[in-house]
Biotite code that builds the C-alpha atoms (Angstrom):
import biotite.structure as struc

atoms = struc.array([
    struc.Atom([100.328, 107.210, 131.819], chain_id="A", res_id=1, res_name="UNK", atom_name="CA", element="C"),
    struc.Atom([96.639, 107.999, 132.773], chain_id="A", res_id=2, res_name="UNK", atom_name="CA", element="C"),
    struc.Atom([96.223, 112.157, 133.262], chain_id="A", res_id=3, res_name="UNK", atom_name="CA", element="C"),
    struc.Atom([93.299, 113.702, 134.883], chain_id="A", res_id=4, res_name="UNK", atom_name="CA", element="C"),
    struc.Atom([91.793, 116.819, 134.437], chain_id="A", res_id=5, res_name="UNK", atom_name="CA", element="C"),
    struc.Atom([90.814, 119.468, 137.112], chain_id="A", res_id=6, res_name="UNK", atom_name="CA", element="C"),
    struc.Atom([88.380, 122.336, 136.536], chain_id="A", res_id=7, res_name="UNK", atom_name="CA", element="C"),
    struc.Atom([88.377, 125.475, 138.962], chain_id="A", res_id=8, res_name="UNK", atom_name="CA", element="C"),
    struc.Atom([84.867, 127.419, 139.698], chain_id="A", res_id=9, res_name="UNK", atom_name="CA", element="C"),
    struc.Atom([83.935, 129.950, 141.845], chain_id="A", res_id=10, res_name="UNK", atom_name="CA", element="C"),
    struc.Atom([80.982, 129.902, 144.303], chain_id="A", res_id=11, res_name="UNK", atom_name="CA", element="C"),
    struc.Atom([78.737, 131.048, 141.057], chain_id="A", res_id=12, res_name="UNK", atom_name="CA", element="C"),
    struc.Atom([79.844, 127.937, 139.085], chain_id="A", res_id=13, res_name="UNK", atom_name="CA", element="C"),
    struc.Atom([82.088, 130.403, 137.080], chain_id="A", res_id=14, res_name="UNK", atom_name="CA", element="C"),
    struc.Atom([84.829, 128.201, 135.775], chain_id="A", res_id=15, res_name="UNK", atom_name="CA", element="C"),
    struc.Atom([88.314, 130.137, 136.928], chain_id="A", res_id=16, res_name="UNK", atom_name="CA", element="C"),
    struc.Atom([91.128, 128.175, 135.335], chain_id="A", res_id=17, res_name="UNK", atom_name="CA", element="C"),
    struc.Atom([91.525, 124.555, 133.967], chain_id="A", res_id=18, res_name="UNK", atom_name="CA", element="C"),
    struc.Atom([94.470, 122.371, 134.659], chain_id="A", res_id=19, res_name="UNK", atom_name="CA", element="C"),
    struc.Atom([95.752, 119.014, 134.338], chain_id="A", res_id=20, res_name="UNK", atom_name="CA", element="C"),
    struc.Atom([97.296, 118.671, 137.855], chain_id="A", res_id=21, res_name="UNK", atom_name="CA", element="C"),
    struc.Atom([95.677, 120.329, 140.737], chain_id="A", res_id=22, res_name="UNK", atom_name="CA", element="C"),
    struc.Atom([98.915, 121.964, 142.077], chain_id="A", res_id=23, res_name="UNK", atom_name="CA", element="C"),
    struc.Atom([98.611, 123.945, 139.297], chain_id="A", res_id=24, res_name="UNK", atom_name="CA", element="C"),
    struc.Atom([95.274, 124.988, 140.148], chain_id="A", res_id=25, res_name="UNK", atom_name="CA", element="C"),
    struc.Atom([96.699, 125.369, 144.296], chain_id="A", res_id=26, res_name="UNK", atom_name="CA", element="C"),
    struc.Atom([99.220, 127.914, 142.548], chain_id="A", res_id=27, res_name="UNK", atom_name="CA", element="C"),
    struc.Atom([97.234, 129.703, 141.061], chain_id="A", res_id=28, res_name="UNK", atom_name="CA", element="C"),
    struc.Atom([94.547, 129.814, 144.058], chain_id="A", res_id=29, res_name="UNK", atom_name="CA", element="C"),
    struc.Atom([97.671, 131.000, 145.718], chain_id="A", res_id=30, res_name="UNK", atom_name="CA", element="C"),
    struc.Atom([99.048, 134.055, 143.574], chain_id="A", res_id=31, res_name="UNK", atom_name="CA", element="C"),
    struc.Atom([95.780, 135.768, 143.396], chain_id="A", res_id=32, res_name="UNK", atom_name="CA", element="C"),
    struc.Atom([94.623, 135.414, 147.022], chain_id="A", res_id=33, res_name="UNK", atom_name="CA", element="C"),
    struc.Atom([92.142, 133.754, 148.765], chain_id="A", res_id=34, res_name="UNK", atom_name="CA", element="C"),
    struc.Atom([90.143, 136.233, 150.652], chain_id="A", res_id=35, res_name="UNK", atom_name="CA", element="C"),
    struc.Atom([88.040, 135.126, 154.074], chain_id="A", res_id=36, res_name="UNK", atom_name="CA", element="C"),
    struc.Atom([84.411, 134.639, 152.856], chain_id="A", res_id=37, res_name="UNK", atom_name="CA", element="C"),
    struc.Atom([85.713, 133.258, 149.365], chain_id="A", res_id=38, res_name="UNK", atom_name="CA", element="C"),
    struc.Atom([84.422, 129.860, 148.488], chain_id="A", res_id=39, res_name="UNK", atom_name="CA", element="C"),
    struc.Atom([86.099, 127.342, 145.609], chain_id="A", res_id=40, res_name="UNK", atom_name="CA", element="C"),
    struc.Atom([85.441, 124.500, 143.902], chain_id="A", res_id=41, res_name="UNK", atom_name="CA", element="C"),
    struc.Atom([87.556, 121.744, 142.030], chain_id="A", res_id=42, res_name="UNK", atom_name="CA", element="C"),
    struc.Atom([86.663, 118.574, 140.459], chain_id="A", res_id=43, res_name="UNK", atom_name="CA", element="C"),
    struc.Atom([88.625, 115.801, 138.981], chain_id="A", res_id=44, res_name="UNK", atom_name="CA", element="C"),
    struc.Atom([87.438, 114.556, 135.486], chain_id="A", res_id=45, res_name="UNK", atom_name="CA", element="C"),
    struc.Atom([88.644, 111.229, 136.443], chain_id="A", res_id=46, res_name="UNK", atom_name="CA", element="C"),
    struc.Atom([87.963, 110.219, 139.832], chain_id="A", res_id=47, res_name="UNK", atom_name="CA", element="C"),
    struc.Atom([85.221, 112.975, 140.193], chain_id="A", res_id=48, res_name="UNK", atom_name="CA", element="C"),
    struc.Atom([85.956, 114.123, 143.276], chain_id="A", res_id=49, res_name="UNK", atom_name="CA", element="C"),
    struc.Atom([85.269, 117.212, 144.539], chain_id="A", res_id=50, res_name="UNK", atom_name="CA", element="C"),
    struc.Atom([87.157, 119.945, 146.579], chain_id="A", res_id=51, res_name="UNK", atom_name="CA", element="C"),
    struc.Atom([86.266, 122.413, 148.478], chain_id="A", res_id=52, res_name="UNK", atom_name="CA", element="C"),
    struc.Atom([89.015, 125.354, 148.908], chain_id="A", res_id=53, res_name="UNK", atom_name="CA", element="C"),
    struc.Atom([88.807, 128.066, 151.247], chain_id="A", res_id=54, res_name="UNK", atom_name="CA", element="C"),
    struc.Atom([90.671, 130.410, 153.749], chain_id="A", res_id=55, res_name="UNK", atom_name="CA", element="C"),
    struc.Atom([90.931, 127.868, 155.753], chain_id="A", res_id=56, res_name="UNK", atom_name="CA", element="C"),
    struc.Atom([91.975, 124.695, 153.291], chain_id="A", res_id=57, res_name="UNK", atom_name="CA", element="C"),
    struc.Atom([95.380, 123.238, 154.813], chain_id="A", res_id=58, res_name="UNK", atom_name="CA", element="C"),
    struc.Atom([98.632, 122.611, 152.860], chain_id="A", res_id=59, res_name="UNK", atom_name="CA", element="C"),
    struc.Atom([97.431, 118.789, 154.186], chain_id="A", res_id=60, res_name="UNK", atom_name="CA", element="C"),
    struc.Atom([94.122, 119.168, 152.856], chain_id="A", res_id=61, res_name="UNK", atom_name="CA", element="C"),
    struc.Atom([95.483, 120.232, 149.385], chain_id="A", res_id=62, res_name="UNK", atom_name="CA", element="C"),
    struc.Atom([97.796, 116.526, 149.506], chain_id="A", res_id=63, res_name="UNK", atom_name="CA", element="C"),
    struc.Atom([95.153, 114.078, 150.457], chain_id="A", res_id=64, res_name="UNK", atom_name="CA", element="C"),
    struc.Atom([92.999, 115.620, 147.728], chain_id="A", res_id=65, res_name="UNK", atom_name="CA", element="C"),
    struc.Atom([95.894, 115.202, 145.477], chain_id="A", res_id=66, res_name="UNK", atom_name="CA", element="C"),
    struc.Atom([96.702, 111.534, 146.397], chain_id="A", res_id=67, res_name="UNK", atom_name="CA", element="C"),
    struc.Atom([92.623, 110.681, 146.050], chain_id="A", res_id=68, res_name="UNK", atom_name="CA", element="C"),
    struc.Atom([92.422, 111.570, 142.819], chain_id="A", res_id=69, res_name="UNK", atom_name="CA", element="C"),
    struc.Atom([96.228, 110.298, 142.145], chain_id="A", res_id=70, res_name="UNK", atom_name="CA", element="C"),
    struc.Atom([95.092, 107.243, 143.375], chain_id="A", res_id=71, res_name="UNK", atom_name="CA", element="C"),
    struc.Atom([92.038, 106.665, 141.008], chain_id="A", res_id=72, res_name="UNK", atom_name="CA", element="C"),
    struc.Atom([94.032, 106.691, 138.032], chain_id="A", res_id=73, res_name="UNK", atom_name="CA", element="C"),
    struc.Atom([95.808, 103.381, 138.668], chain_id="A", res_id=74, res_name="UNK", atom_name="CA", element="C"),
])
């Protein structure tokens, strides 16, 4: 089975946390807060898409990312 890799960074590039399933990565987003003028970034290894995560980012946002990059492993 094909894994992917996801890489968190801040809006300085700074790389947070590194993961091999974003969940992990919307976990750990969610334990330490996201505040209203805080801007992060994700990218798959694989598919390379990127992700955008804010305030504002849905729990539906967070799947269709998720199933996107899912779906460029097959």
């Amino acid at each position: 089975m094909w894994t992917d890799h996801f890489v968190l960074r801040d809006k300085d590039g700074n790389v947070l946390k590194e993961k091999n399933k974003v969940e992990h990565l919307k976990v750990f987003l969610d334990e330490m807060g996201i505040g209203e003028n805080d801007v992060y970034h994700i990218k798959s290894d694989v598919s390379g898409y990127e992700f955008e995560v804010t305030a504002k980012t849905t729990q539906e946002d967070w799947r269709e990312y998720a199933k996107d990059c899912y779906m460029a492993l097959d």
